[in-house]
N, C-alpha and C positions, 0 to 999 in steps of 0.2 A: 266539277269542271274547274278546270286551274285557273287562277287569275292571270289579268296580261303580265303583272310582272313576274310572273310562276314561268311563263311563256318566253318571254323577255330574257330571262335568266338560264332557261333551258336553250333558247335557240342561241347566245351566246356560249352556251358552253361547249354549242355542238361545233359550232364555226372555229372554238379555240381547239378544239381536239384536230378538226379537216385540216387547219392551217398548220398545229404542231407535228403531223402527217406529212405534209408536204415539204417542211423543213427539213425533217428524216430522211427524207427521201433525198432530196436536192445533194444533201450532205453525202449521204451513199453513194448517190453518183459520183460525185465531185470527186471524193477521197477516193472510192474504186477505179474510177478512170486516170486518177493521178498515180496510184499505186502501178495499173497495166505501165504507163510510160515508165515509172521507174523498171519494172521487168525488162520493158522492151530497147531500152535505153543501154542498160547495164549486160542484161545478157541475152535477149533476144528472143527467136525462133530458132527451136531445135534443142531449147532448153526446157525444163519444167516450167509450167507459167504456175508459180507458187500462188500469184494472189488471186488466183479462183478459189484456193482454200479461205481464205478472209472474203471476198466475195459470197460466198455459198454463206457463209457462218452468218455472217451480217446482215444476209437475206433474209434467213431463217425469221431475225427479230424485227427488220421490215414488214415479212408478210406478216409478222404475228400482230404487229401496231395496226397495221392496211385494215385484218379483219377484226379489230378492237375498232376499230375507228367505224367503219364502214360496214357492221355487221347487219 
């Protein structure tokens, strides 16, 4: 059976991983939805919306953290 501090050590580790998840995350928003403005700004609708291609790719290492974190 672990010690409290075995315990201690592990349940902080878990909180540092959930919050550096979330920071990830926050950031992919942030940048992704600031990238759409520059599309939508510069050349709009009816044009290719490029940054679903950075979008997509970026998700990819999103979900891949989400199920490292959350597994």
């Amino acid at each position: 059976m672990p010690s409290d501090e075995e315990l201690r050590e592990l349940a902080h580790k878990t909180a540092k991983e959930k919050a550096d998840f979330y920071t990830h995350f926050v950031i992919y928003l942030a940048v992704n939805l600031f990238l759409a403005a520059i599309w939508y700004t510069t050349s709009g609708p009816g044009t290719f919306p490029w940054f679903v291609i950075i979008t997509f790719g970026w998700g990819i290492g999103v979900a891949g953290h989400f199920v490292s974190v959350f597994r």
